[in-house]
Every structure is written in C-alpha cells, then in structure tokens.
GUTIMAR-691706 format. One record per atom (N, C-alpha, C): x, y, z; residue in one letter. Coordinates in steps of 0.02 Angstrom, whole numbers, padded with zeros to 5 digits, always signed. Layout:
REM residues N
XYZA
...
END
This chain:
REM residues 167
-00635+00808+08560X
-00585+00770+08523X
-00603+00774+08449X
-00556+00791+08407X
-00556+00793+08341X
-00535+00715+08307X
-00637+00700+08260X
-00606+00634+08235X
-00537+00639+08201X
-00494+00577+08181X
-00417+00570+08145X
-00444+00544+08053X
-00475+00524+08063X
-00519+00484+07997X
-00568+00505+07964X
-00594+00468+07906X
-00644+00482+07879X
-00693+00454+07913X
-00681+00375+07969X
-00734+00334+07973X
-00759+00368+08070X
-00686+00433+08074X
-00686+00431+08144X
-00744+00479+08156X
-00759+00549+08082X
-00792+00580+08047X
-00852+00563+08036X
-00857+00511+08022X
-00937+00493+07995X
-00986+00455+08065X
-00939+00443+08108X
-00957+00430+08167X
-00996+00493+08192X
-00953+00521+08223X
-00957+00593+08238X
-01027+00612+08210X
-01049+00618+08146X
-01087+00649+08102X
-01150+00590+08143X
-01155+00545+08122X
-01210+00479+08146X
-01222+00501+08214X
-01184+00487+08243X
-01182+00480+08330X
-01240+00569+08361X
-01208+00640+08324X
-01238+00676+08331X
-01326+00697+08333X
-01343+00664+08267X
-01434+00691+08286X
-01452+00622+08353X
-01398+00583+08369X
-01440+00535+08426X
-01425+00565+08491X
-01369+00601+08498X
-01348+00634+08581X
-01405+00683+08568X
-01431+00759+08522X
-01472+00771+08512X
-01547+00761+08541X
-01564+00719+08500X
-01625+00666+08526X
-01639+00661+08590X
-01586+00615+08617X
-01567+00594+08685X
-01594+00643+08741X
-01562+00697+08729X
-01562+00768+08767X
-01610+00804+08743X
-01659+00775+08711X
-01735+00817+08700X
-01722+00897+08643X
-01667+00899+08630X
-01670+00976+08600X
-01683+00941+08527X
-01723+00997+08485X
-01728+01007+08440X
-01780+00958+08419X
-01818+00927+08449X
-01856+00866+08439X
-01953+00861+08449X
-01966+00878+08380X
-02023+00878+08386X
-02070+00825+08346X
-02113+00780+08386X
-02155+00726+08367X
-02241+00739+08391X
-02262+00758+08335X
-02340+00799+08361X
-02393+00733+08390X
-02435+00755+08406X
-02504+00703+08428X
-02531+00646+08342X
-02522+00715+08288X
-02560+00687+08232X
-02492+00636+08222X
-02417+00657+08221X
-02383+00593+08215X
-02385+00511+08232X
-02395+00530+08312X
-02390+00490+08364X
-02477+00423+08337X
-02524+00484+08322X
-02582+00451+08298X
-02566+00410+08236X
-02533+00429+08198X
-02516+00392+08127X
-02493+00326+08159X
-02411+00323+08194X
-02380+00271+08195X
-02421+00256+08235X
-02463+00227+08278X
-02533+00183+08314X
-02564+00138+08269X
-02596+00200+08206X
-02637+00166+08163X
-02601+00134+08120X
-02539+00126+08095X
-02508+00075+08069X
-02510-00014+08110X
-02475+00017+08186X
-02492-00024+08212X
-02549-00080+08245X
-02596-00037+08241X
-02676-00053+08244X
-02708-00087+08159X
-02661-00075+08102X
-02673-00110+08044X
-02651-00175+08064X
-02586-00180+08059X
-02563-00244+08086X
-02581-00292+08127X
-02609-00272+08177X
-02644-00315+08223X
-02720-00335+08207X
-02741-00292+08158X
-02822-00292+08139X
-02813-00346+08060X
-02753-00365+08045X
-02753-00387+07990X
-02726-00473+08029X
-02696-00477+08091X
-02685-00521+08094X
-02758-00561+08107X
-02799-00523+08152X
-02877-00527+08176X
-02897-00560+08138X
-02905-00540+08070X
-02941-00546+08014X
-02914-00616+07971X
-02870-00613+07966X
-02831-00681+07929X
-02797-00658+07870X
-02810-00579+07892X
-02771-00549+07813X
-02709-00538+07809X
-02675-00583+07776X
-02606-00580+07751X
-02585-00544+07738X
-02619-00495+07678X
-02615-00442+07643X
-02625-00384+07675X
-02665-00380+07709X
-02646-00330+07783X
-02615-00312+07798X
-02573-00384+07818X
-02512-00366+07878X
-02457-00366+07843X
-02454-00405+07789X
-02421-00381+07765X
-02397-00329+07721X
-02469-00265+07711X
-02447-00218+07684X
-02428-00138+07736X
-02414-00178+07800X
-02368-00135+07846X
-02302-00121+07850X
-02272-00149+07796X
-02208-00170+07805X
-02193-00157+07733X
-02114-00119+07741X
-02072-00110+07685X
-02052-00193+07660X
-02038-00173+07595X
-01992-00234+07560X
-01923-00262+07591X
-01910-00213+07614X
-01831-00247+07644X
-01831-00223+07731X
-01895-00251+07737X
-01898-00240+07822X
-01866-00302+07859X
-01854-00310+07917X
-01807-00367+07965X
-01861-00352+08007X
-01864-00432+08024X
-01903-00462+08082X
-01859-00483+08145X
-01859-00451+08188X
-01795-00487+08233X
-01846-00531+08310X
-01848-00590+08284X
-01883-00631+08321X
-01843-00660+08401X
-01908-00693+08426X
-01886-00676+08492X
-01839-00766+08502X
-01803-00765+08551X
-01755-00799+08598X
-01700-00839+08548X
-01660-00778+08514X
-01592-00799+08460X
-01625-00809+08386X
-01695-00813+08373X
-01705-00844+08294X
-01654-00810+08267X
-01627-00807+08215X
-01591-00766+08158X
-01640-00690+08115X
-01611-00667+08111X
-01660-00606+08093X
-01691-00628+08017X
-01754-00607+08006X
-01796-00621+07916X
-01774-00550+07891X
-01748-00564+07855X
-01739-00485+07801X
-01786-00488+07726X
-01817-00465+07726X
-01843-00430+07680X
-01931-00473+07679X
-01950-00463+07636X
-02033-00477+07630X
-02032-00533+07594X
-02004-00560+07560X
-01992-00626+07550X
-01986-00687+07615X
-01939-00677+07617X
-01919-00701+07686X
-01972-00700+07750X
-01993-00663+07760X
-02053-00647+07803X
-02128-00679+07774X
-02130-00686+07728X
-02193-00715+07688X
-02182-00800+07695X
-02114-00834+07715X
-02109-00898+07730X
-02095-00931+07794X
-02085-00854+07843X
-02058-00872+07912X
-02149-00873+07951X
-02192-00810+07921X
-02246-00810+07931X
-02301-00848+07900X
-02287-00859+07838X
-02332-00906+07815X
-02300-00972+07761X
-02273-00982+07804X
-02247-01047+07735X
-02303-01083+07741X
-02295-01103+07635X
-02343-01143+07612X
-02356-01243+07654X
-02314-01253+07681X
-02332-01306+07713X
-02348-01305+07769X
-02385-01249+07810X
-02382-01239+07893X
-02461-01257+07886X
-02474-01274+07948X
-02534-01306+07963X
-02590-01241+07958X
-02643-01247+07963X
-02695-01173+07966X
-02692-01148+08038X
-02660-01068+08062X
-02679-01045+08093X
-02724-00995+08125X
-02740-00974+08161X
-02790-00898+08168X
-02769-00893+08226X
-02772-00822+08212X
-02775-00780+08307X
-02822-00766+08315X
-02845-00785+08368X
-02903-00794+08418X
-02887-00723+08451X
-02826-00690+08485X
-02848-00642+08532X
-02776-00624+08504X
-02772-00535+08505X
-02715-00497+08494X
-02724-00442+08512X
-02699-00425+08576X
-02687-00379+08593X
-02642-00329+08599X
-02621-00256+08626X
-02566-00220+08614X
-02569-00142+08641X
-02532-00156+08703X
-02531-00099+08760X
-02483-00069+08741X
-02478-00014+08715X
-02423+00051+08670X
-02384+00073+08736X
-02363+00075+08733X
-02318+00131+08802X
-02275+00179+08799X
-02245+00169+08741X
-02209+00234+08716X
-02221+00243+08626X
-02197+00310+08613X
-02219+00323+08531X
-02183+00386+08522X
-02117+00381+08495X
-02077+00424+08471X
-02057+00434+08392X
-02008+00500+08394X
-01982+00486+08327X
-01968+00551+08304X
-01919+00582+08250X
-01920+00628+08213X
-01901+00616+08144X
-01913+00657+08097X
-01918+00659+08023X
-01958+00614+08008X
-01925+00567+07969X
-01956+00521+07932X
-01961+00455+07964X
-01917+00444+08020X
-01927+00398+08076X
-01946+00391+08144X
-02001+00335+08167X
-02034+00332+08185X
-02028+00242+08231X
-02053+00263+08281X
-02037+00210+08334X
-02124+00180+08384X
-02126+00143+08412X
-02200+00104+08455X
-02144+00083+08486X
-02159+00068+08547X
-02141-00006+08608X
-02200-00009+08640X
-02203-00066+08673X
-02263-00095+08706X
-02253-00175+08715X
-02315-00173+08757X
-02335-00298+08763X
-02394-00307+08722X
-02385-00376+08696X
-02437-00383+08673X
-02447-00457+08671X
-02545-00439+08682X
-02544-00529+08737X
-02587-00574+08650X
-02556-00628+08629X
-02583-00650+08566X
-02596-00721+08610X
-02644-00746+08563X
-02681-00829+08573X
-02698-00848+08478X
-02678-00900+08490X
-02689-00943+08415X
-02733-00987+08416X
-02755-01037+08387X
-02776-01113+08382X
-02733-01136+08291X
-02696-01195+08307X
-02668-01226+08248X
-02705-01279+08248X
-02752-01295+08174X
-02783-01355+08152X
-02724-01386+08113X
-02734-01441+08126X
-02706-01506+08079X
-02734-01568+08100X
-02707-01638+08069X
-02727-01696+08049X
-02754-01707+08139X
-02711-01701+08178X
-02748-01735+08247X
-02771-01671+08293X
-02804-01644+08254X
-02854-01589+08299X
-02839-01524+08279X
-02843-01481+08323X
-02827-01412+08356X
-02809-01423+08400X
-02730-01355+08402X
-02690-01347+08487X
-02720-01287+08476X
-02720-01271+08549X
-02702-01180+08568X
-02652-01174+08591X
-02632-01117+08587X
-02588-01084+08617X
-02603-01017+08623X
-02545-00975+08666X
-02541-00926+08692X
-02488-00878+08720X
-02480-00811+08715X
-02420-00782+08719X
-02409-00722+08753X
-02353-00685+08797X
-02367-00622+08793X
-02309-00596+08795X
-02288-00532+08773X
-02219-00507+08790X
-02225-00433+08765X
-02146-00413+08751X
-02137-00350+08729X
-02123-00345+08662X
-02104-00293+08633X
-02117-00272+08547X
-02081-00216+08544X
-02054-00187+08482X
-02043-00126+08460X
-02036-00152+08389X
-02052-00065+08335X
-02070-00076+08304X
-02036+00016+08272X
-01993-00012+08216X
-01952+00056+08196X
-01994+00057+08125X
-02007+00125+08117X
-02061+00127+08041X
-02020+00182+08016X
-02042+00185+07953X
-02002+00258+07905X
-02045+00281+07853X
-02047+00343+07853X
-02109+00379+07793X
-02100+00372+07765X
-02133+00347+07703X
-02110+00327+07634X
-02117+00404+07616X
-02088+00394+07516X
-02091+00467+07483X
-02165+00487+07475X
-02216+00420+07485X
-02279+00472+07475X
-02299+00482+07530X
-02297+00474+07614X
-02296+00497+07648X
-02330+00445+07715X
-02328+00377+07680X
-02375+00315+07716X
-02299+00314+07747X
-02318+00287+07817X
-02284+00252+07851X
-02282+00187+07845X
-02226+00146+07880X
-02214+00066+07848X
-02170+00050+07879X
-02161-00006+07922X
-02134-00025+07980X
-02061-00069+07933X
-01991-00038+07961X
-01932-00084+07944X
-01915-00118+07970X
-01908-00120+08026X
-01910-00183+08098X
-01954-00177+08140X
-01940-00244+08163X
-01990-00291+08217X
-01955-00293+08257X
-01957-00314+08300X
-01937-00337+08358X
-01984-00370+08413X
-01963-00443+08437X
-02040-00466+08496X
-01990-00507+08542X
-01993-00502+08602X
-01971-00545+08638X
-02009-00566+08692X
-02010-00626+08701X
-02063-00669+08777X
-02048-00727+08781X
-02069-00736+08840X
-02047-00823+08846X
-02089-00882+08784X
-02055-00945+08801X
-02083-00980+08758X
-02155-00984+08730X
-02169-01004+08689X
-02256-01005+08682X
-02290-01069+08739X
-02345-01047+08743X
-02362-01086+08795X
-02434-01137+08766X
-02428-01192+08780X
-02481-01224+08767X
-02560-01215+08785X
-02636-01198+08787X
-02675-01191+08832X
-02717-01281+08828X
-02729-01290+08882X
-02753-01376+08880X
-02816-01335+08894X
END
C-alpha cells in the first residue's frame, strides 16, 4: 500500500528499520557492545551501592524519562529526576542490597537497550528510627551513544509490586 500523505510517509519511513530489526536482517550488536551497555548499567547500580548521586546520576542524559512503576507520571529530564530521587526534604536513605539479573541486551547504531529484575533493599532513617524495606521486579533501560561515544541511558523503566516493609 502506497502511503496518501506526508504523515502516512513518515510512518512508513519510522515503522521500517523496526520490521527490519524485528526480522533479524541487517542487525548487528557485537559482544564489545553488549559489554559497554552492562557497564553502564553496572555504574548505576555501583553508584547507588555507594551513595553516589553523582554516579548515578552521571548515567543518564539531561533529558532522560524515568517511567516509574504502578501509574507514577513519567520524570523528564535530570532536573526532575534529581527531586523524584533525591528531594532535599526526604529522609536519609541507603541501599543496603542491589541487585540485577540482565537477560536480554540489544541494539543497533547508536541505540541501545538492557531488560532484566532487580532485587533492591533500603533502610530509611528519620526522627522515629529506621524502616527497611525491600523490592524486586523488572527494568528496561533504552541508552543512546552520545557524539563522543559514552553511552547514557534515556529511559527507565521499573515495574513490581508495592514496596514491601521488612520487620
């Protein structure tokens, strides 16, 4: 079928490198790739370890989206994410345990994909103690090569059931 439009056209054009993809032709993502997007992801998780902000947060583009789990509204950009993750009035947290079972790792050109679970545990101090908690679910995680050639994650994605208390 011949698009009628310009927008029926640009479809057409979009829609093509994904049937492509889909069907495996033309699609090559090497080991040293597949190794890169890991170690991004292995920053991120080693920075949450750590308590480094600056870490984790230097995994991530400026105008990356966080698409959090059960309806939150999506965080766009690094602003936004710097108050959903750390607003200045939130009690002190740390992760205690973060883990992250990869299961797939795709991608061509300049984009780049992870899925996997990953099992996290906190403790939040404030005025009447420390809680724990605890979590586990699924993830994906769309990254894009920058012009100097670092990778840098544009979306998030996490979904799992509620957080759970540990007594």
């Amino acid at each position: 079928m011949r698009p009628t439009s310009a927008a029926g056209l640009l479809i057409s054009l979009v829609m093509f490198p994904i049937v492509s993809t889909a069907t495996g032709t033309d699609v090559s993502f090497s080991r040293d790739e597949q190794i890169a997007v890991q170690a991004v992801l292995e920053h991120y998780r080693d920075g949450w370890l750590s308590g480094s902000v600056d870490a984790v947060r230097s995994t991530f583009t400026t105008d990356a989206v966080l698409m959090p789990h059960h309806g939150v509204l999506p965080v766009v950009g690094i602003t936004a994410i710097n108050e959903f993750w750390w607003p200045a009035t939130s009690a002190k947290t740390t992760i205690t345990r973060f883990a992250q079972t990869i299961d797939e790792v795709g991608g061509e050109g300049r984009i780049a994909f992870l899925r996997g679970r990953s099992d996290v545990a906190w403790t939040i101090e404030n005025h009447a103690g420390a809680e724990k908690w605890q979590n586990r679910g699924n993830f994906m995680a769309l990254l894009r090569k920058q012009t100097n050639g670092k990778l840098l994650i544009t979306h998030f994605i996490w979904d799992d059931p509620p957080n759970q208390r540990v007594k």
